[in-house]
N, C-alpha and C positions, 0 to 999 in steps of 0.2 A: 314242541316237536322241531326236528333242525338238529343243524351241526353248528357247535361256536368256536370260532377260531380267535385266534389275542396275542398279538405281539406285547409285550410290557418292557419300557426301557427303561430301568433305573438307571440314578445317580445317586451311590450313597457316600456321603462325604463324611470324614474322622477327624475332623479339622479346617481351618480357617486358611491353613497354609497349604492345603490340597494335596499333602505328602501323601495322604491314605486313602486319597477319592479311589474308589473303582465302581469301572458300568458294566453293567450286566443288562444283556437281552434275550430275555424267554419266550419262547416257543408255547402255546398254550391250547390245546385240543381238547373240547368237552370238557374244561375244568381241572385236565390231566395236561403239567408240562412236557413234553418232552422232550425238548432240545435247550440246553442254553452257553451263551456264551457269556464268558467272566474275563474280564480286562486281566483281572490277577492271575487267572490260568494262563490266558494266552491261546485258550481255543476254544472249540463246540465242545462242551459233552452230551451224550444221546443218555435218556431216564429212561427208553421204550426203545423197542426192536425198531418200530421207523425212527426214531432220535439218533441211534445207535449211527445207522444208517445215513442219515442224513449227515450230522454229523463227520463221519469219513469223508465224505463228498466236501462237503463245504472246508474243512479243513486243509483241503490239498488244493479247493477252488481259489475265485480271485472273492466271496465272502467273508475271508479269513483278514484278507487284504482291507476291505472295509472296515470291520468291527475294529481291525488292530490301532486303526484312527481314531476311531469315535470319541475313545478316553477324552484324549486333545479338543475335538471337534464339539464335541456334546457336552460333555459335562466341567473341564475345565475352563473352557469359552464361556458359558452360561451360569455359572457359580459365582462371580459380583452381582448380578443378575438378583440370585437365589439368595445371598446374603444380605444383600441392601433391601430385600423384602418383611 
């Protein structure tokens, strides 16, 4: 009984040389995503009428401004990391 909520950040890398790394971070309600952002997009997209929603907002907010770093910050920083493993 409850609500689950789940942020999920990936790092999926295509290569050693990071040309093709992109991060993505989803939004996760009840097992249903419905917001996520894709480095490769370059914004939110909403899966659900609150995502949708959401979404717009974040898109024109200073979260757009966040995520548009993370690429950098998250997963090309910590990829020697993930390879020397």
């Amino acid at each position: 009984d409850g609500y689950f909520e789940q942020v999920v950040r990936q790092c999926r890398f295509s290569s050693k040389d990071l040309q093709g790394t992109e991060f993505i971070d989803s939004y996760v309600f009840n097992k249903a995503e419905y917001v996520r952002f894709n480095s490769t997009v370059g914004k939110y997209v909403g899966y659900t009428e609150l995502g949708v929603k959401n979404a717009e907002a974040w898109n024109k907010g200073p979260e757009l401004a966040g995520e548009l770093g993370e690429l950098e910050r998250f997963c090309k920083h910590n990829a020697p990391i993930d390879y020397s493993a």
